[in-house]
MARTOR-875268 format. One record per residue: x, y, z of N, C-alpha, C in turn; residue in three letters. Coordinates in steps of 0.2 Angstrom, whole numbers, plus 5000, padded with zeros to 4 digits. Layout:
N
XYZXYZXYZALA/...
END
This chain:
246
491847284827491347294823491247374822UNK/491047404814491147444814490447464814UNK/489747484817489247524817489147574813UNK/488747604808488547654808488047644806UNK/487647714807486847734806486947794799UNK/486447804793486247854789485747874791UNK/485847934793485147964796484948024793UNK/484248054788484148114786483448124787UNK/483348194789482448204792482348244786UNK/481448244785481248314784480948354790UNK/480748404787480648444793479948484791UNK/479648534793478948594794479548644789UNK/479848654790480348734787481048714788UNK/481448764787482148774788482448794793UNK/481948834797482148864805481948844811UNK/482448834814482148764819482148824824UNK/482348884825482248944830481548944829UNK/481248964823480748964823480148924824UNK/480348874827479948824830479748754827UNK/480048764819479948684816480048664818UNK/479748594813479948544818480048454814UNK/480148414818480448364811479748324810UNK/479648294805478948264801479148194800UNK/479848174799479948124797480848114797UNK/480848034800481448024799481747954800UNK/482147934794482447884791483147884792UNK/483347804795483947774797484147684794UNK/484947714790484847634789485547624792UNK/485447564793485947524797486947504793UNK/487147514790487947474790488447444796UNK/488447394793489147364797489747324795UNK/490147364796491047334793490747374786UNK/490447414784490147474777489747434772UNK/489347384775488947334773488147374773UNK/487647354770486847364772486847304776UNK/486647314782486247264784485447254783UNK/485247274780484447264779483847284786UNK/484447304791484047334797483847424795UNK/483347454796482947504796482547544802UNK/482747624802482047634806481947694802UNK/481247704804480747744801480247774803UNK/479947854803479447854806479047914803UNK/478547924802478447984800477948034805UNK/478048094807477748124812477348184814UNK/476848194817476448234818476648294822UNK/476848354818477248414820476548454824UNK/475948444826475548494830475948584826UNK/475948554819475948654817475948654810UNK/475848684807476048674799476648704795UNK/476548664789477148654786477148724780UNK/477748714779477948794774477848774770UNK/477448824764477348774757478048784754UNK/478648814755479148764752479348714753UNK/479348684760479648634762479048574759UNK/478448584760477948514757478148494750UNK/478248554744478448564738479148504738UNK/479448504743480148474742479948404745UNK/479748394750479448324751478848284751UNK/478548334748477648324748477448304753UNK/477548304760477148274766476648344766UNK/476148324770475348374770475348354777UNK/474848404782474748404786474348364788UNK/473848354783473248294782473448234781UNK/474048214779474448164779474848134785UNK/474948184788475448174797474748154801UNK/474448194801473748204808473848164811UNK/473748104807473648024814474247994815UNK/474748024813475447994814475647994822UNK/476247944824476547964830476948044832UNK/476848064839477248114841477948094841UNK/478548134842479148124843479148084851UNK/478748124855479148064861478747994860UNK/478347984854477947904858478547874852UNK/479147904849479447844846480347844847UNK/480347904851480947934855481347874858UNK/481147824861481447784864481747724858UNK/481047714855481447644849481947684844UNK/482047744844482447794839483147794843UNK/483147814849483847824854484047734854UNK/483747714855483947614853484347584849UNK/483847634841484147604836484847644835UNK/484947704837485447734833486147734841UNK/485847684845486247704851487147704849UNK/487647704853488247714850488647704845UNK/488047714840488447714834488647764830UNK/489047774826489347834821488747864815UNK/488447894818487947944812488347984807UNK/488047954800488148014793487548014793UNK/487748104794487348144792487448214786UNK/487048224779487348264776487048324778UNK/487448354779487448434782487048414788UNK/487748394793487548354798487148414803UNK/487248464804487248534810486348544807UNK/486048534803485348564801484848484806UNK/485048434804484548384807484748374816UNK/485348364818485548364823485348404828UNK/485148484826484748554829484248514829UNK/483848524824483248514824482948444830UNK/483448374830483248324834483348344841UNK/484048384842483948414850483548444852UNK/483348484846482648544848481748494852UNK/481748434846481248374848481348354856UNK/482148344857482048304863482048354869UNK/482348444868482148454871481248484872UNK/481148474870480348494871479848444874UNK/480148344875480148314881480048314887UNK/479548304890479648314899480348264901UNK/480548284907480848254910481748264907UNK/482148234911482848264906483048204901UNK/483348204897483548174892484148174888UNK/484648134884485248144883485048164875UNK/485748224875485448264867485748234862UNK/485748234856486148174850486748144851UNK/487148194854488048184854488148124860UNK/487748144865487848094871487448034869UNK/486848004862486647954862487147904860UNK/487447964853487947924849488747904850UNK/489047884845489747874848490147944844UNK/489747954840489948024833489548034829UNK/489748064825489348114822489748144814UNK/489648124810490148124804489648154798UNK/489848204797489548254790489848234784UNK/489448194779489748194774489848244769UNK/489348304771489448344767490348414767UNK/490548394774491148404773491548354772UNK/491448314772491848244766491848264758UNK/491248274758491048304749491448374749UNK/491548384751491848464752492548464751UNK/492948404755493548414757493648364749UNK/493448314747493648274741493448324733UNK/492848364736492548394729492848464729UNK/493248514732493248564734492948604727UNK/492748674728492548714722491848684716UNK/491648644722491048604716490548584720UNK/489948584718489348574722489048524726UNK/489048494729489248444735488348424738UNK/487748444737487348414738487148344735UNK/486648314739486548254738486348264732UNK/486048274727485748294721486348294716UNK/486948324719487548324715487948264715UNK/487948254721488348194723488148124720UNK/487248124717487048074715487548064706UNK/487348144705487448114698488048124696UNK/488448154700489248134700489548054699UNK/489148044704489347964705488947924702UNK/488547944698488247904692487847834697UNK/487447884701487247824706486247824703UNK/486147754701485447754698484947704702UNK/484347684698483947654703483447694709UNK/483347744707483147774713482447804712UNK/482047824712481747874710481447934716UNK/481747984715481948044719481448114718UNK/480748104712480448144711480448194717UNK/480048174725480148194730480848184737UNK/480848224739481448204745481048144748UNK/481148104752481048074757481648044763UNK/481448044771482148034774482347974771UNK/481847914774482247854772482547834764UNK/482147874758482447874752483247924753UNK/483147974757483947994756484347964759UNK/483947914764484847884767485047844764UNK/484547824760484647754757485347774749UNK/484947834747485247864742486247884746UNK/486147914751486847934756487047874756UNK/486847844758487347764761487747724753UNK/487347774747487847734743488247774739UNK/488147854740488547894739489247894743UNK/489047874751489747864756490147824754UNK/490047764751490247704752490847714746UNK/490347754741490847734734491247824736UNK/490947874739491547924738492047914745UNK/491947844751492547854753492947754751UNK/492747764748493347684745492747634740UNK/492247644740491647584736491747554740UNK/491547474740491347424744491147354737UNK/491247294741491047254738490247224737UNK/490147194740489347194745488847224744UNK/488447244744487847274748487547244753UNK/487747184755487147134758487647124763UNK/487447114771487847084775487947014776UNK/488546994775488546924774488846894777UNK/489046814780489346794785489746754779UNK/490446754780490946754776490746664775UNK/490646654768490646564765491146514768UNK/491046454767491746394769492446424765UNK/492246434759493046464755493346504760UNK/492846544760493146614766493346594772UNK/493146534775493246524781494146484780UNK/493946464776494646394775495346434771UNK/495146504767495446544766495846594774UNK/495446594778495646664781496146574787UNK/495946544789496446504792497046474788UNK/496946454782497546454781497946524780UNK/497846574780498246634782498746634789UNK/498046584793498246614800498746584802UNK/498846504798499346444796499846464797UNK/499846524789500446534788500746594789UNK/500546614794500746674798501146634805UNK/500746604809501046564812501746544812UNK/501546504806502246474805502646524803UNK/502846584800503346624798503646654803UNK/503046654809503246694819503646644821UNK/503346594818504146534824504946534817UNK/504946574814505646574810505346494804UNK/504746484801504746424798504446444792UNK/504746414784504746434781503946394778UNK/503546444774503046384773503146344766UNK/502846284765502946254758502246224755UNK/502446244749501646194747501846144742UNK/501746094743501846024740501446034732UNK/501746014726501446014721501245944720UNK/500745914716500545864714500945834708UNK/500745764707501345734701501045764694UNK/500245784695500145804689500345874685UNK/500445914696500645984693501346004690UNK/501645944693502645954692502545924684UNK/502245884681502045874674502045914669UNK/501545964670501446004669501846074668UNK/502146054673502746104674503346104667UNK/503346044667504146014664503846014658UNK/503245994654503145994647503246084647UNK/502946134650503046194647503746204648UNK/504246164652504846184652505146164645UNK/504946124644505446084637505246124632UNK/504546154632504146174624504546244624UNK/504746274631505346344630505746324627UNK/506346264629506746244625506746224617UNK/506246194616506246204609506046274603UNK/505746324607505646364606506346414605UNK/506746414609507046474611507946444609UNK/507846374610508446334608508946334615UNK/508746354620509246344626508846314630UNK/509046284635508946224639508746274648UNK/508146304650508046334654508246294662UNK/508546354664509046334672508546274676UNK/507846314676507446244679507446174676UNK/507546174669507646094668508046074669UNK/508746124669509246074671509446034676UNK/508946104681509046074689508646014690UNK/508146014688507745934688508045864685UNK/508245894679508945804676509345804681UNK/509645854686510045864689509945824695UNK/509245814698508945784702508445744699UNK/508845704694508345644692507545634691UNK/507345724687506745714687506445744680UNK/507045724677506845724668506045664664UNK/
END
């Protein structure tokens, strides 16, 4: 099963030396590159204020966070949610910092993102290496990909992952699905007989599938209607007079 998490914060600023800090952040779930409809979400009380660039960009206010949760009173169901799984992250190295810098500031010792996860994968060097020479934010990558339904006035984490998770999918192959789904009876009666016929070709046996009287019917009128057509009598009809089945 393949796991992965979409995870993107905002943050108080840009400089995590300088002591910002994250305000909010949103995680969704895929597996086998499916949505699962699982989520987490939080939004946080930075104890400092925020850069008026940075609100301009996602409108969070400070009057807005006050009563929110701290980082460590939601640190555990966070490390939970995202436990061994492969995070995309775009411009993975800016949130990653920032989340180490939250947990170190935790009492007691704590494992830093790399050790929650199983990896850690930037899609913004995916967009790099597939876009080379051409601009590669989320904002570009939406309207590259003609990707709609969203309304993006402001940034928000869980709006960006949500927006990432569909930019991934279709810049590394699309997908069929958006919904996780446990495969229907067709699918099920489909994938055994595969297994059938895999079976049988490992022990040297050749598989056959029996046609019905109506489908061998069927067969032989379109065989004759060639022969009238074309005035030659086609190898498969002869072999069935041949075997008495004119």
């Amino acid at each position: 099963m393949l796991r992965q998490i979409i995870l993107d914060t905002e943050t108080t600023g840009l400089d995590v030396k300088s002591g910002h800090r994250v305000i909010e952040i949103g995680c969704i779930e895929l597996v086998n590159r499916r949505f699962t409809g699982e989520e987490f979400h939080s939004y946080l009380n930075p104890d400092r204020k925020i850069d008026e660039g940075a609100e301009k960009v996602h409108g969070l206010t400070l009057d807005f966070l006050k009563d929110k949760p701290r980082f460590n009173d939601i640190f555990d169901n966070f490390k939970d949610f995202i436990k061994d799984s492969e995070l995309l992250i775009h411009n993975a190295e800016f949130d990653i910092s920032f989340l180490n810098h939250e947990i170190g500031l935790l009492s007691g010792n704590h494992p830093v993102m790399l050790d929650i996860v199983d990896k850690v994968t930037d899609t913004l060097q995916i967009a790099r290496e597939k876009h080379p020479g051409q601009r590669n934010s989320l904002d570009a990558l939406v309207q590259r990909y003609d990707i709609k339904g969203y309304d993006r006035e402001l940034h928000g984490a869980l709006l960006d992952s949500k927006i990432l998770g569909d930019v991934y999918l279709l810049m590394t192959g699309g997908q069929g699905d958006l919904l996780f789904q446990k495969p229907d009876s067709s699918e099920q009666d489909l994938t055994k007989n595969k297994k059938d016929m895999n079976e049988s070709l490992s022990l040297g046996q050749i598989a056959t599938i029996k046609t019905s009287e109506a489908e061998e019917q069927v067969h032989l009128n379109y065989l004759k209607k060639m022969q009238e057509e074309t005035g030659k009598k086609p190898l498969w009809l002869k072999e069935q007079k041949d075997n008495g089945n004119s």
